[in-house]
LUMNUKE-963509 format. One record per residue (C-alpha): x, y, z. Coordinates in pm, 1 decimal. Each point is the difference from the previous one (the first is absolute). Example, Ala and Ser with C-alpha at 12.3 -4.5 7.8 and 13.67 -1.06 7.14 Angstrom:
! residues 2
<node xx="1230.0" yy="-450.0" zz="780.0"/>
<node xx="137.0" yy="344.0" zz="-66.0"/>
END
This chain:
! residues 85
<node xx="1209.1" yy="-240.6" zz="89.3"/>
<node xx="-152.4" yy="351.4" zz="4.6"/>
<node xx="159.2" yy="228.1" zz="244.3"/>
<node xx="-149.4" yy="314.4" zz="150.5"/>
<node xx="288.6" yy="210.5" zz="-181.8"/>
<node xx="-161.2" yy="-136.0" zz="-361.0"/>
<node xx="-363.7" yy="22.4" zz="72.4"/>
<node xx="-18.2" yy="266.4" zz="-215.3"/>
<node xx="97.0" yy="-186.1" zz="-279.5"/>
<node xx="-311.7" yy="-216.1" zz="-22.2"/>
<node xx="-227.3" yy="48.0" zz="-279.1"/>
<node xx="-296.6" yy="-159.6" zz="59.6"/>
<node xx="-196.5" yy="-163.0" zz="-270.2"/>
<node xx="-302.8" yy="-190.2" zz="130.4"/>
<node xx="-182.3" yy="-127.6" zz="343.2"/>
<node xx="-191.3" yy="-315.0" zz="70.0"/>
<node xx="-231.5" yy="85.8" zz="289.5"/>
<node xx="-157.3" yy="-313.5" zz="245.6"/>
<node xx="-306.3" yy="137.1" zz="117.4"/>
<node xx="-87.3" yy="-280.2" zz="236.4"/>
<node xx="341.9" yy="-28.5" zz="148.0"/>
<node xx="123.3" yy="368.4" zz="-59.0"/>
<node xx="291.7" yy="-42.9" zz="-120.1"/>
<node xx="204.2" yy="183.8" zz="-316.3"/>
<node xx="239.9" yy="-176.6" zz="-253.1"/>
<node xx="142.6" yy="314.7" zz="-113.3"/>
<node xx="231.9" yy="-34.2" zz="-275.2"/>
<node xx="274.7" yy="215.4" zz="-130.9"/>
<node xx="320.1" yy="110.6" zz="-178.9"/>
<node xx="347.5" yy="137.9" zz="144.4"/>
<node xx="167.1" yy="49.9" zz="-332.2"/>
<node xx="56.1" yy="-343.2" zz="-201.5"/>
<node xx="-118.7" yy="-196.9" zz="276.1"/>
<node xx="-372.4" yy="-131.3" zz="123.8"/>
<node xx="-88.9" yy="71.3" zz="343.1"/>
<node xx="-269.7" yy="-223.2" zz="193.8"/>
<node xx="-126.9" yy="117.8" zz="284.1"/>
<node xx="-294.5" yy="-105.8" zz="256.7"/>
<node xx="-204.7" yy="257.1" zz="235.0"/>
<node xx="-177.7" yy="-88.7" zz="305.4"/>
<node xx="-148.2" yy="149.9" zz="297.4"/>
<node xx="306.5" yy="139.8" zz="159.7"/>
<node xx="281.3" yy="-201.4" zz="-225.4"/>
<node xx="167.0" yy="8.2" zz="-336.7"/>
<node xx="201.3" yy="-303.3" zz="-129.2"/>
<node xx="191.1" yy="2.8" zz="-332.0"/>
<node xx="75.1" yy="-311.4" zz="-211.5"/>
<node xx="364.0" yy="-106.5" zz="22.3"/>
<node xx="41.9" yy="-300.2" zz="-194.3"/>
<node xx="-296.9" yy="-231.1" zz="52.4"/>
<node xx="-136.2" yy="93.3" zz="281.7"/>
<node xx="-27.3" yy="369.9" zz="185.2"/>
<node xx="145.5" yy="128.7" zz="263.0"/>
<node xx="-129.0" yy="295.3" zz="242.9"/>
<node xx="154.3" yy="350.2" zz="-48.9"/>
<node xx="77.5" yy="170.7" zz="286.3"/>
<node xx="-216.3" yy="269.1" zz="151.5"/>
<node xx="123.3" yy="290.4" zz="-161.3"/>
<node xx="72.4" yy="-141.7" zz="-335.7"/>
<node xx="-379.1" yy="-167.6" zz="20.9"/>
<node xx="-137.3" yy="390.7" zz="64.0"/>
<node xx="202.6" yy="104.3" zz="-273.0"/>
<node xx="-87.1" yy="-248.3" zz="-209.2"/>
<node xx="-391.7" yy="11.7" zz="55.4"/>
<node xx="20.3" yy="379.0" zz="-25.5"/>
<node xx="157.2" yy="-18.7" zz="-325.2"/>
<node xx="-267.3" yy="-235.6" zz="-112.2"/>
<node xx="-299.7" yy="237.1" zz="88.2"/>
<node xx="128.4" yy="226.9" zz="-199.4"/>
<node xx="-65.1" yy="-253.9" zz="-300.7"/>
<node xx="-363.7" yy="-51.2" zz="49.2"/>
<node xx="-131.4" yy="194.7" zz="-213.2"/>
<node xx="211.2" yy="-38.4" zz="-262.6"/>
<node xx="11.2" yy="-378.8" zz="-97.1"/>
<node xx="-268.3" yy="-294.5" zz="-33.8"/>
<node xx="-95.5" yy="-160.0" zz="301.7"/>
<node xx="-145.6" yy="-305.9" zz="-10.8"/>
<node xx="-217.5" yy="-179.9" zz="270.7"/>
<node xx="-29.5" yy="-342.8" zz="84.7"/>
<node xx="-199.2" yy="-159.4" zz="315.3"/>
<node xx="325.0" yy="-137.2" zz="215.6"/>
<node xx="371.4" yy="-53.2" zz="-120.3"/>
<node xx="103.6" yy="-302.5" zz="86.4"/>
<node xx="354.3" yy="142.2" zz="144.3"/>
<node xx="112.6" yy="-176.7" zz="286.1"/>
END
């Protein structure tokens, strides 16, 4: 799991935006290994395993600001609603 002392290690590579449901599958890279997050109003979880798990609040804000700074940078692709539970 990603830990606020290695956010700075993600590399983002692409975002899949729900526009309906507002929510951001933001996927990225801390060296060798694939990093799956998921951003909603006020929360970030990352994928442990099969399922995800909340980060806590300062590793979330660390975490989402690291992703903004992505944006513009790699594709984004939009879909109505994730189905992400």
């Amino acid at each position: 799991m990603c830990t606020g002392d290695r956010v700075n290690e993600l590399r983002f590579t692409h975002f899949v935006v729900g526009t309906y449901d507002r929510i951001t599958l933001a996927v990225a890279r801390e060296g060798e290994k694939i990093r799956n997050f998921i951003l909603g109003a006020g929360w970030v979880k990352q994928q442990v395993n099969s399922h995800f798990e909340y980060l806590p609040t300062e590793t979330a804000i660390a975490v989402r600001q690291r992703a903004e700074q992505y944006l513009d940078k790699v594709p984004i692709y939009r879909t109505k609603t994730l189905a992400i539970n």
